[in-house]
C-alpha positions in Angstrom: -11.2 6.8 -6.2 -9.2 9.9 -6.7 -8.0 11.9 -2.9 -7.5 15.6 -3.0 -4.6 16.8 -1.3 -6.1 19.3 0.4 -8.6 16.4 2.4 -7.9 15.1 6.1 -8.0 11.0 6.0 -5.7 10.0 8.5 -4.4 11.6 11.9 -2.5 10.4 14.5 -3.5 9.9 18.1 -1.1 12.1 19.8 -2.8 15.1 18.6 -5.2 14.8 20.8 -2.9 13.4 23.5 1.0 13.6 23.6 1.1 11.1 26.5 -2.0 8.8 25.7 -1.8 5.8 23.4 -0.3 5.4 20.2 -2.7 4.9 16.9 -3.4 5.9 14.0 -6.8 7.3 12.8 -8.6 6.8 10.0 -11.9 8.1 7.5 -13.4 4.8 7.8 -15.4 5.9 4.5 -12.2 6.6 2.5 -10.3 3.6 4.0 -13.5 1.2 3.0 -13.5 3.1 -0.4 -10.1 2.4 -0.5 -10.1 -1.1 0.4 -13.0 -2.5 -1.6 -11.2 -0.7 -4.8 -8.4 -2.9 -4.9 -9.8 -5.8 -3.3 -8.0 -6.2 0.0 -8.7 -5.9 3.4 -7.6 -5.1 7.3 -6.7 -7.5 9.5 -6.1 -6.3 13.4 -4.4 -9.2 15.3 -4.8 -9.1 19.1 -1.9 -10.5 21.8 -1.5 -9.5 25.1 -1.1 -10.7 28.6 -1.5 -9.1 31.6 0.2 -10.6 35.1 -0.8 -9.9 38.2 1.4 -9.3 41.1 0.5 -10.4 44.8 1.6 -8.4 48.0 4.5 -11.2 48.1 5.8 -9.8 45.1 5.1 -13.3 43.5 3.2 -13.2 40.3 0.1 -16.1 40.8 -0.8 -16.2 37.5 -1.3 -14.1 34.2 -4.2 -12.9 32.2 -4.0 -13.9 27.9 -6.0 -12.1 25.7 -6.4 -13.4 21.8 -8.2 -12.4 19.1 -9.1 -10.6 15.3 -10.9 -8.3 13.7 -11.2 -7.3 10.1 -13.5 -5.2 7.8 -16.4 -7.0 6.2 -18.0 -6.4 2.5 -20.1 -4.2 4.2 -16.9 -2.1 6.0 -18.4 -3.6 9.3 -16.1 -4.7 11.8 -16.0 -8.3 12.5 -14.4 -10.7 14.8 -13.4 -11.8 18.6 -11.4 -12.6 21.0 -11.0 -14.5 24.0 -9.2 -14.5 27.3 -7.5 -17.4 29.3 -6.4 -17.1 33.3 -2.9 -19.4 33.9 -2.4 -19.3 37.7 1.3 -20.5 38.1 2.3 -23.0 40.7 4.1 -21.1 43.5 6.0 -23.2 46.4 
């Protein structure tokens, strides 16, 4: 696969918003093209929690998400991910 210089095939989120997320962005054509070339593949890895705060200022419990994606043979995007509530023991 040969890339031109002069061709667009990856731009960064914060053109499109200086204070919104950060990402990158990507010709999913070229990236496949890319990918399938040298035989690899993407792997996106998801961790996160999210607590939740009461009036009391105690936290009661917290909010786990898990999961992964990845690019199939046919540059579909494949995978899950679950979540998990943990209420804490408050006194």
């Amino acid at each position: 696969m040969a890339l031109k210089k002069s061709e667009l095939y990856t731009s960064p989120l914060s053109i499109f918003c200086e204070s919104g997320r950060s990402g990158l962005l990507f010709d999913k054509m070229t990236l496949s093209e890319y990918l399938n070339t040298k035989g690899y593949t993407v792997i996106w890895s998801l961790f996160g929690e999210k607590r939740f705060i009461a009036r009391s200022n105690r936290s009661p419990g917290m909010l786990e998400i898990n999961g992964m994606y990845w690019l199939n043979d046919q540059s579909d995007l494949e995978g899950s991910f679950f979540t998990a509530y943990t209420q804490f023991h408050t006194k």
